[in-house]
C-alpha positions, 0 to 999 in steps of 0.5 A: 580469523583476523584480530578485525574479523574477531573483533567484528564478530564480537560486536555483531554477533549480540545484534544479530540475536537481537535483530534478526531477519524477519520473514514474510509469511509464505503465500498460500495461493496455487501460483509461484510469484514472480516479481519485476521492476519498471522504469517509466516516464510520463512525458506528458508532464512536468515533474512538479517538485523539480526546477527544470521545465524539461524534467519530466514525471518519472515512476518506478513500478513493481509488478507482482505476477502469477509464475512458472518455472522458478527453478533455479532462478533467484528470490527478490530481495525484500528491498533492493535499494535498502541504504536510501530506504534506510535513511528514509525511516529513520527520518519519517518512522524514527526507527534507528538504522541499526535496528535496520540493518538486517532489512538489506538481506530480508528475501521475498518469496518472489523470483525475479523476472521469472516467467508468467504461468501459462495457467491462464489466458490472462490475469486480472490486474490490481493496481496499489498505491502506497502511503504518505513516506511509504514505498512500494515494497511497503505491502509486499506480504499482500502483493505477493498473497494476492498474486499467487491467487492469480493476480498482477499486482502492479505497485507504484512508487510515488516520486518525491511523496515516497519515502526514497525512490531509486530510480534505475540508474541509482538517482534517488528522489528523496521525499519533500515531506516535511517531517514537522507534523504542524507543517502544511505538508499534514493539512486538508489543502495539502492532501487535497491538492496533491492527490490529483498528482498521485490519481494522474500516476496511476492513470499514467501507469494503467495506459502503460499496461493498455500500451503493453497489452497491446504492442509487442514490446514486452513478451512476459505481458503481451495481451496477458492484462485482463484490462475488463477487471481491475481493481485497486487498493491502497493504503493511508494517502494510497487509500484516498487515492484508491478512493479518487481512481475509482471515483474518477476512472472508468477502467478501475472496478473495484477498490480497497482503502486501508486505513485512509482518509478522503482527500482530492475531489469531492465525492458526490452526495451518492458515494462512490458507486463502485465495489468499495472497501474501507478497512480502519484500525481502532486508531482511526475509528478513536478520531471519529468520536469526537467525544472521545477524540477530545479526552484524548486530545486533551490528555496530551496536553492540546487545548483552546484554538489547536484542540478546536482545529484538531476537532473540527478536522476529525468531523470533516473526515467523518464527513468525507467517510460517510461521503464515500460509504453513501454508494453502497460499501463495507467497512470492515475494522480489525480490533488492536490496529494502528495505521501501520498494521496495514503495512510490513512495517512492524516486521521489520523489528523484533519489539514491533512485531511482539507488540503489534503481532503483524503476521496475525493481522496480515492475514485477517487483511489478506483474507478479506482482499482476496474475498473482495477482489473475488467476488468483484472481479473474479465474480466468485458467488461464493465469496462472503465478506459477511461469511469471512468475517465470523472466522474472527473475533477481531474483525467488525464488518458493515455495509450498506443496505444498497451493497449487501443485497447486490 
């Protein structure tokens, strides 16, 4: 060993007792996972965050699919552009790259452009959009759960809004996400202006899998989109997403907001009117208190004009909730939750995944997705949100009159 590799040795070994890899919780579906990765372009629109007029919306997309004969081939990694992503959570998440560096080695349980099972004749589709500064990769541990249940999970990385995007020949969008809290980028006008870009994404996206359904251009899908049942889900900004596509598009049937508020269009006195999921930390259930949202607002010292902004935004959102819920849905609340539990960001360290228990909390989310999912799309009458729920001491479940007798 040289006196470099000694040294080296020396320095990092402590590191990597004290950061080691984490892995992602082993799907428990009947199905291998095969994951791949797409590079597409909305020639139908002008990329807004760029200058030339001829700059056109570009999206990288990952889908997650049922597979077969897996050996021999490779396991994905859980991040395959991790310097830039890295860069981005230090920015947005101020998690210090070294507690990060291991994240470039962390493997999937997915193989890489593995073949589709031939189980089925074709696969219900669920389409997921991410968070404000999130990424695709973001919910891997319910992409890949979902799949190996006999879902294509499609997963869209939002250009610009993410928090790096790697395009396929290594140009990199990097977020326009201002990290000043106080600035526009976090106002109601922002969210409600933007989200049309992100709905407008994923109906991009959901043409580019009718194409690829249809035409003969990619033999691992070719007619194997069950396009009469899908669903989408999604969390934070990704949630209200979720919200406006199925609001909006017909394709979509049912959906899932984790931990999202309502931006865009406004919803109707009726609701959503669609099969629909609102899943809420306790960090977000505390904003629609507002009693107690303002004790809380108060012990960190925001009072007079910014206290009374803050308070008036908490009762638009729970307007907008209620708004949504109105249709006929659940609520489901899973106990000692941030807006970051519905994610795989509390695996990345070992301090975060002590304090926040992640796998624990990922499983009550992949619990209740996939008896969603079922009962909407697979229309599997025995799948029971009200039955799931009495396996937790955690988890508080709700719904409308009008969902629950349907």
């Amino acid at each position: 060993m040289s006196l470099y590799s000694t040294v080296k040795f020396v320095v990092e070994a402590p590191f990597s007792l004290l950061m080691p890899l984490f892995h992602l919780q082993e799907p428990t579906g009947p199905y291998k996972v095969g994951t791949i990765t797409y590079d597409w372009t909305d020639s139908s629109r002008r990329e807004e965050k760029c200058s030339g007029a001829d700059v056109k919306r570009e999206l990288m997309v990952q889908v997650w699919y049922p597979a077969e004969n897996t050996e021999n081939l490779k396991k994905a990694p859980y991040i395959k552009d991790a310097p830039e992503i890295i860069r981005g959570l230090e920015k947005y998440y101020f998690i210090k790259p070294f507690l990060l560096r291991k994240l470039k080695d962390v493997q999937t349980h997915s193989f890489i452009n593995a073949q589709l099972s031939s189980k089925s004749v074709k696969y219900p589709v669920l389409i997921f959009s991410h968070g404000m500064v999130g990424s695709r990769n973001q919910n891997t541990f319910q992409a890949e759960e979902l799949a190996s249940h006999g879902y294509i999970v499609v997963a869209v990385d939002h250009p610009y809004y993410a928090v790096a995007t790697v395009f396929s020949d290594g140009r990199v969008a990097e977020s326009t996400i201002s990290t000043d809290v106080n600035s526009s980028d976090f106002s109601l006008e922002y969210g409600d202006r933007n989200n049309e870009t992100w709905v407008k994404d994923i109906q991009f996206v959901l043409d580019k899998l009718e194409e690829i359904n249809n035409k003969g251009n990619d033999n691992l899908f070719l007619g194997k989109f069950d396009m009469e049942r899908i669903g989408i889900f999604g969390h934070s900004y990704g949630g209200a997403t979720a919200a406006q596509v199925l609001l909006k598009d017909s394709r979509v049937k049912a959906g899932i907001n984790m931990d999202g508020a309502f931006y865009g269009s406004d919803i109707p006195e009726s609701g959503i009117e669609k099969p629909f999921l609102l899943m809420l930390s306790e960090q977000y259930m505390m904003s629609t208190d507002l009693e107690k949202a303002e004790k809380k607002l108060k012990m960190f010292g925001i009072k007079g004009e910014k206290l009374k902004e803050y308070l008036e935004l908490y009762a638009e959102y729970e307007r907008r909730r209620k708004k949504a819920m109105a249709g006929g849905a659940y609520s489901l609340i899973i106990k000692k939750t941030t807006h970051l539990s519905y994610s795989d960001v509390y695996l990345y360290t070992p301090l975060m995944a002590i304090i926040h228990k992640p796998k624990k909390i990922h499983k009550v989310i992949n619990d209740f997705s996939l008896i969603f999912f079922n009962k909407y799309l697979m229309e599997d009458s025995t799948a029971s949100l009200e039955n799931a729920a009495h396996k937790y001491n955690n988890v508080e479940i709700a719904g409308t009159k009008k969902e629950l007798v349907s």
